[in-house]
C-alpha positions in Angstrom: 17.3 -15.6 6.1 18.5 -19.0 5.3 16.3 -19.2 2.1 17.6 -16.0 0.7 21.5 -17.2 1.3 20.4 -20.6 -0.4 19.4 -19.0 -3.2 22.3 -16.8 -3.6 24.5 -19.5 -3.3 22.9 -21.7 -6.4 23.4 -20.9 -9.7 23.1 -22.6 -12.7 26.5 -25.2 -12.5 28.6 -25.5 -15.6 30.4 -28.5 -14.7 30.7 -30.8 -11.6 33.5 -32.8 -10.2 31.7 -36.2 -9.6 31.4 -36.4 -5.7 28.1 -37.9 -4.7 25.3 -36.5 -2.5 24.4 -37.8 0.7 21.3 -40.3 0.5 19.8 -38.2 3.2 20.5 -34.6 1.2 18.8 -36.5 -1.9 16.0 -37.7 0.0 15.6 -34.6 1.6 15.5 -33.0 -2.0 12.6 -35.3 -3.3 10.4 -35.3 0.1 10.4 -31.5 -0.7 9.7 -32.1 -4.5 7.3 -34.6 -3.5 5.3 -32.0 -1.1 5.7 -29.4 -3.9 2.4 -27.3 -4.4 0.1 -28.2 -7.1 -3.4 -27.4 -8.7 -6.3 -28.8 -7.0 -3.2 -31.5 -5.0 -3.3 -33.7 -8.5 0.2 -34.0 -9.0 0.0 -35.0 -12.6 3.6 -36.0 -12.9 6.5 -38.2 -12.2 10.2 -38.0 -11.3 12.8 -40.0 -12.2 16.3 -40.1 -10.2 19.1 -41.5 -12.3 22.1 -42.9 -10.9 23.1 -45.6 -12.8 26.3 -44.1 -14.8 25.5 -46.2 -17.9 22.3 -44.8 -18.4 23.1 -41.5 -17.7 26.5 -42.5 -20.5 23.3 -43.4 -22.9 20.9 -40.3 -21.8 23.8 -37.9 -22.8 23.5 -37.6 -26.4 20.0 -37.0 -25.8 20.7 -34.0 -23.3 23.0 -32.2 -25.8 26.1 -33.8 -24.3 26.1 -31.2 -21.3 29.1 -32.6 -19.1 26.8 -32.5 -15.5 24.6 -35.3 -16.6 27.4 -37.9 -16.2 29.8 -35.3 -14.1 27.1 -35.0 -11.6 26.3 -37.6 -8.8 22.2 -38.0 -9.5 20.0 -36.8 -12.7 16.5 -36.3 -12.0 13.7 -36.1 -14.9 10.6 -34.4 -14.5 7.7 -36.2 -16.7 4.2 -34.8 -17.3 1.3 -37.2 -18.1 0.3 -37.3 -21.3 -3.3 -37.2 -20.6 -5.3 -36.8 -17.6 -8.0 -39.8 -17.1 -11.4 -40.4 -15.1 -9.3 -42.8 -13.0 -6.0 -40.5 -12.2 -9.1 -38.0 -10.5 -10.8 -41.0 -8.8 -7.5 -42.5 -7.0 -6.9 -38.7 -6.1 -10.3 -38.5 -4.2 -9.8 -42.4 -2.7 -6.1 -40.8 -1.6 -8.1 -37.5 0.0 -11.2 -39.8 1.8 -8.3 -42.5 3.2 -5.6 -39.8 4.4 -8.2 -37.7 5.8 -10.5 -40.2 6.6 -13.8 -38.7 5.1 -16.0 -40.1 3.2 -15.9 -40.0 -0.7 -19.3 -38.5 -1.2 -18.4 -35.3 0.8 -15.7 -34.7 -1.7 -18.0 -35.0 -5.4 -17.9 -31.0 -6.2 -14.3 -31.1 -5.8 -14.2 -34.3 -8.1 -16.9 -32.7 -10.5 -14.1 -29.9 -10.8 -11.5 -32.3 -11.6 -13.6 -34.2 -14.3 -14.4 -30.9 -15.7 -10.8 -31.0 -16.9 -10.9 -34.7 -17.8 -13.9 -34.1 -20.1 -13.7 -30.4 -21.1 -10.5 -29.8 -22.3 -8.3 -31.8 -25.6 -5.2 -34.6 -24.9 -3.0 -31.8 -25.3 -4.4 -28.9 -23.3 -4.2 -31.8 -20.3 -0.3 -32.2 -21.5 0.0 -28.3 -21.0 -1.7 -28.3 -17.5 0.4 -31.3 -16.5 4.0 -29.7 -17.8 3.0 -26.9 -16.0 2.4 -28.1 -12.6 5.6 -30.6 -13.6 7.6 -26.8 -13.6 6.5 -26.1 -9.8 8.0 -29.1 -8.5 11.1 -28.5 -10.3 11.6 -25.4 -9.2 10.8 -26.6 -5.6 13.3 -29.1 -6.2 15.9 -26.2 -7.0 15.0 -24.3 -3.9 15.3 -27.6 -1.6 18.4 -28.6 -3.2 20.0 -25.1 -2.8 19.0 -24.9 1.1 20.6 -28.3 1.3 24.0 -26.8 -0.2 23.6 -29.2 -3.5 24.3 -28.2 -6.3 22.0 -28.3 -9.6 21.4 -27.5 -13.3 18.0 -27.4 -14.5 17.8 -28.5 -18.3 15.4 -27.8 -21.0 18.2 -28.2 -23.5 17.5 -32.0 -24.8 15.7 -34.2 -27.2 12.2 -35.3 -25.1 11.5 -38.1 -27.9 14.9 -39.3 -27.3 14.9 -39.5 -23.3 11.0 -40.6 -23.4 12.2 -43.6 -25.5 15.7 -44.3 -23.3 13.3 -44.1 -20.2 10.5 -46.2 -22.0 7.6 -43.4 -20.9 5.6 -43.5 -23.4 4.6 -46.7 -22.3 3.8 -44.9 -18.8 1.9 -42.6 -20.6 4.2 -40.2 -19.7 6.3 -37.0 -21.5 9.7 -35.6 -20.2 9.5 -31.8 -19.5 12.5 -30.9 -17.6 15.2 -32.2 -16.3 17.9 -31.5 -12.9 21.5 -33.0 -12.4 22.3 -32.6 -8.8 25.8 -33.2 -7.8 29.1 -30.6 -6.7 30.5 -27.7 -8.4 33.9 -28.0 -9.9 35.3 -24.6 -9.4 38.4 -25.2 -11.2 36.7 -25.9 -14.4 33.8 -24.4 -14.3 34.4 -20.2 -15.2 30.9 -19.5 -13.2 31.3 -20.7 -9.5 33.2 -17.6 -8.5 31.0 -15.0 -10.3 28.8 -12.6 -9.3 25.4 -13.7 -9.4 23.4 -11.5 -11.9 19.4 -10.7 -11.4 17.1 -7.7 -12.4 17.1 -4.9 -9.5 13.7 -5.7 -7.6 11.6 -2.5 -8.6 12.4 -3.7 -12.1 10.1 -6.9 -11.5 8.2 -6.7 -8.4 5.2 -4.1 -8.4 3.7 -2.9 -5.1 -0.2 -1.8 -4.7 0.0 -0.5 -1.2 
């Protein structure tokens, strides 16, 4: 299965040698993060693809100073919304009614549901549902980048004020969660690219009910 040899390819790359993906691989990469699965469709997040070597030069401090954010070719940032608003629900249902050309009023208990959120739960418990759904595109931006032979480090190690302010997001009403350099392994510097890749056996973490 080409999925399974993907993901036994990928691993978690230490340091890259600076060659640049292909704008189709990258695109390819995003269209899959972009079609990602998320609750209810809401897709309260954004992502940001850095190329620009000066800003990535800047971001660095920020991300610890891990060599694959200016080694690598691309660095993406995954941003949750800060807060989840009356409008983000109603340009999601004016989205649903013009893709799938219905109209609006056929689509209120699903909006009540929305606005349950909106109005039931604090600024921060919206933050914590956003991040979270922020985390399933990232990982289905690890999966797509794997199939398409890239290679990638996800990041949690870095300062989220200090990117949020280099990225102006706040301002976006927006908060980094995560972030993904995607570039090419450098297998003479980095120890890992010739190891064997270590995981749990499978009866230690999946659980059948037959």
């Amino acid at each position: 299965m080409e999925l399974l040899n993907a993901l036994n390819w990928r691993y978690a790359v230490k340091r890259m040698n600076g060659e640049k993906v292909p704008e189709e691989k990258l695109n390819n990469i995003l269209e899959a993060t972009r079609l990602s699965a998320s609750s209810m469709g809401l897709q309260p997040y954004k992502v940001f693809v850095i190329q620009n070597e000066e800003l990535r030069k800047r971001l660095l401090p920020a991300i610890n100073n891990q060599p694959q954010v200016t080694e690598g070719s691309h660095l993406l940032v995954f941003a949750a919304y800060n807060n989840i608003v009356e409008k983000d629900v109603q340009d999601y249902i004016n989205n649903i009614s013009e893709t799938r050309s219905i109209p609006q009023e056929s689509l209120d208990g699903f909006k009540n549901a929305m606005l349950n959120i909106v109005y039931n739960k604090t600024q921060e418990e919206k933050y914590q549902w956003a991040a979270r759904q922020t985390y399933i595109a990232f990982g289905t931006a690890i999966v797509a980048a794997a199939l398409e032979r890239v290679d990638a480090t996800p990041m949690e190690g870095f300062n989220p004020v200090a990117v949020d302010e280099l990225l102006d997001l706040p301002a976006q009403g927006l908060r980094s969660v995560t972030i993904l350099a995607l570039g090419y392994r450098d297998a003479e510097k980095d120890a890992l690219a010739k190891a064997k890749k270590v995981r749990k056996d499978k009866k230690e973490i999946i659980e059948e009910f037959a």
